[in-house]
N, CA, C and O of each residue as an XYZ file, in Angstrom:
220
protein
N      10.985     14.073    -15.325
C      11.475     15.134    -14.463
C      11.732     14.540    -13.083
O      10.971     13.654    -12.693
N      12.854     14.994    -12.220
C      13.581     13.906    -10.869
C      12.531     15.348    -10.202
O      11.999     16.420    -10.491
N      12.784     14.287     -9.062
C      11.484     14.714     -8.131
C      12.844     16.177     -7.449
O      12.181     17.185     -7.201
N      14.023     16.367     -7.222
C      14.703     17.661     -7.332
C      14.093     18.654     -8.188
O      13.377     19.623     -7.938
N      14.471     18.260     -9.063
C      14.287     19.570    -10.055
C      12.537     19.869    -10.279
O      12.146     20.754    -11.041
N      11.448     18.852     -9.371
C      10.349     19.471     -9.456
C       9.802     20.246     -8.268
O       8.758     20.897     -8.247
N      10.827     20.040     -7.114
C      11.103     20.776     -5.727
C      11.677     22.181     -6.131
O      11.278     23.129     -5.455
N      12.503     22.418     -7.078
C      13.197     23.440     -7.526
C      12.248     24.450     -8.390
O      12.178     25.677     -8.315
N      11.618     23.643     -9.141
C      11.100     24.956     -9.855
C       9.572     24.995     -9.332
O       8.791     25.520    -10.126
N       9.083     24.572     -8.248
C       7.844     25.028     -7.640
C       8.163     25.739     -6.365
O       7.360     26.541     -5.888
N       9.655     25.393     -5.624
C      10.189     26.641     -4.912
C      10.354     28.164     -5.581
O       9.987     29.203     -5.032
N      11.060     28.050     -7.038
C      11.106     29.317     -7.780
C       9.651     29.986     -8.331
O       9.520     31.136     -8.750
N       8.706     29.066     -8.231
C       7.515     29.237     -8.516
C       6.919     29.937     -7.520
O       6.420     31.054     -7.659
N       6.966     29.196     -6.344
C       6.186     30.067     -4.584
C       6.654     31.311     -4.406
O       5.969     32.145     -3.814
N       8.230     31.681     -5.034
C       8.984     32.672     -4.820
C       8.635     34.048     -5.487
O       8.657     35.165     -4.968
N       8.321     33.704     -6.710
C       8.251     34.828     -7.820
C       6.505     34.865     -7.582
O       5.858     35.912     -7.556
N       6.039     33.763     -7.451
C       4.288     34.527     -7.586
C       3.328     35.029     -5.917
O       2.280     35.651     -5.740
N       4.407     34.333     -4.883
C       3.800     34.223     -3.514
C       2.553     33.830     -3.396
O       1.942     33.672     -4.453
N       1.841     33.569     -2.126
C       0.797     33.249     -1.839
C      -0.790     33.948     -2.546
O      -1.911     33.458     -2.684
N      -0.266     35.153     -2.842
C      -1.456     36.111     -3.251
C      -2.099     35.950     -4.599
O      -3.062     36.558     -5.068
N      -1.526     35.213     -5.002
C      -2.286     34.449     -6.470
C      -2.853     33.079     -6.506
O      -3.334     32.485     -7.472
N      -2.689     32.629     -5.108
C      -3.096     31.182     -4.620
C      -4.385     30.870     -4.319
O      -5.056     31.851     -3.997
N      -4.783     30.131     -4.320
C      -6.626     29.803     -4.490
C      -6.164     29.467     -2.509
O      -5.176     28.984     -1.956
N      -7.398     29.998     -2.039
C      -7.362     30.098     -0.474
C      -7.056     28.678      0.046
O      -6.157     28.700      0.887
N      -7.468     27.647     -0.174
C      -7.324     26.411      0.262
C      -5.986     26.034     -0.024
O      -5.541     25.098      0.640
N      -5.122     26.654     -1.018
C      -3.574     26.197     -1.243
C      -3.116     27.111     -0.040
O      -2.436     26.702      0.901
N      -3.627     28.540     -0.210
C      -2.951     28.888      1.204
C      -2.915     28.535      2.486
O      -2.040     28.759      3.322
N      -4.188     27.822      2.609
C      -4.665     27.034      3.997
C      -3.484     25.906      4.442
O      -2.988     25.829      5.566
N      -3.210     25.186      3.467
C      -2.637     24.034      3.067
C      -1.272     24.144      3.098
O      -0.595     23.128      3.256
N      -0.524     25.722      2.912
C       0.792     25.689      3.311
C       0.951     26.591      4.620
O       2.090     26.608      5.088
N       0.054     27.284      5.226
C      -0.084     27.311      6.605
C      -0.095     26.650      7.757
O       0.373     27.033      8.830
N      -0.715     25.504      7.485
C      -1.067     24.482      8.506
C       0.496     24.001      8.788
O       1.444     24.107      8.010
N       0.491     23.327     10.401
C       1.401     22.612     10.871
C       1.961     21.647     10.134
O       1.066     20.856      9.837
N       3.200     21.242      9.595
C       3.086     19.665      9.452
C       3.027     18.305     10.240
O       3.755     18.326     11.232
N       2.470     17.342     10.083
C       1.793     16.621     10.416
C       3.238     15.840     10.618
O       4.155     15.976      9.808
N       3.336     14.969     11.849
C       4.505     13.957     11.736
C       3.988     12.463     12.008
O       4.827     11.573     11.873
N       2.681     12.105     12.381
C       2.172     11.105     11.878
C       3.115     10.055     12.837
O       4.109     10.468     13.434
N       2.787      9.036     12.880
C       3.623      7.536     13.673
C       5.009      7.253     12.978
O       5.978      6.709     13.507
N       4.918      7.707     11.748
C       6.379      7.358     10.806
C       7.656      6.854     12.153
O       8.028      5.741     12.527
N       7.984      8.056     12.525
C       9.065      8.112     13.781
C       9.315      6.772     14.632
O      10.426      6.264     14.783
N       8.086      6.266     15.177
C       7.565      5.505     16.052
C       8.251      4.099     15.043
O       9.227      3.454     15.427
N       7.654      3.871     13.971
C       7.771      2.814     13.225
C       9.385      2.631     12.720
O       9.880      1.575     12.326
N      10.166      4.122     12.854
C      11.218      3.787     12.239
C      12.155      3.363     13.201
O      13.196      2.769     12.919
N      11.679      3.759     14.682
C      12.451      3.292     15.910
C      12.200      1.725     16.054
O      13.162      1.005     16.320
N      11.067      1.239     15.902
C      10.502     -0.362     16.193
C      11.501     -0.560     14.999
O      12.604     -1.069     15.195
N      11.070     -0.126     13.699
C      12.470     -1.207     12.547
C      13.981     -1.048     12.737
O      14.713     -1.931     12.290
N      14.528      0.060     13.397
C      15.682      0.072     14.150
C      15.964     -0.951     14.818
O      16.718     -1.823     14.386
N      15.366     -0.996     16.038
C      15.651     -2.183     17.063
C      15.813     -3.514     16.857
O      16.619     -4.274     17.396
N      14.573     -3.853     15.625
C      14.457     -5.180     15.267
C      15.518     -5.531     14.200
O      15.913     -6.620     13.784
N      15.869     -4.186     13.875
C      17.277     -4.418     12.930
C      18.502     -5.174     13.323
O      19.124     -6.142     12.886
N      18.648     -3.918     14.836
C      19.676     -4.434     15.717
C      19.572     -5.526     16.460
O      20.271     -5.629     17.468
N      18.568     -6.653     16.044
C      18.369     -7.691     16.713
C      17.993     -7.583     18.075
O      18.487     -8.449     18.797
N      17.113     -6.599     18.725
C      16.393     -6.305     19.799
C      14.711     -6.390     19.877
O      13.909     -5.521     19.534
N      14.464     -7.614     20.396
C      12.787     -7.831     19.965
C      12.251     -7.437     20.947
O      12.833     -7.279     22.020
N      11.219     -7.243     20.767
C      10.594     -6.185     22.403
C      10.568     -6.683     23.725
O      10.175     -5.968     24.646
């Protein structure tokens, strides 16, 4: 199964059953902020060094 079509039918899944059949910690878990973590940071440093710009 492509990681689409397992985005697809657990969207049609969240849709038709909503949160109210969800064990509290799944609800916790799609409440919370998402997290953006250094990713960003790291993809700007491999940018630069791409473009042949060393610090």
């Amino acid at each position: 199964m492509s990681d689409d079509s397992r985005l697809k039918r657990y969207t049609e899944i969240a849709k038709t059953q909503g949160e109210e059949g969800s064990h509290p910690s799944t609800v916790a878990v799609h409440r919370r902020p998402a997290e953006r973590g250094d990713g960003t940071r790291r993809t700007e440093h491999f940018a630069r060094i791409e473009r042949g710009r060393e610090a």
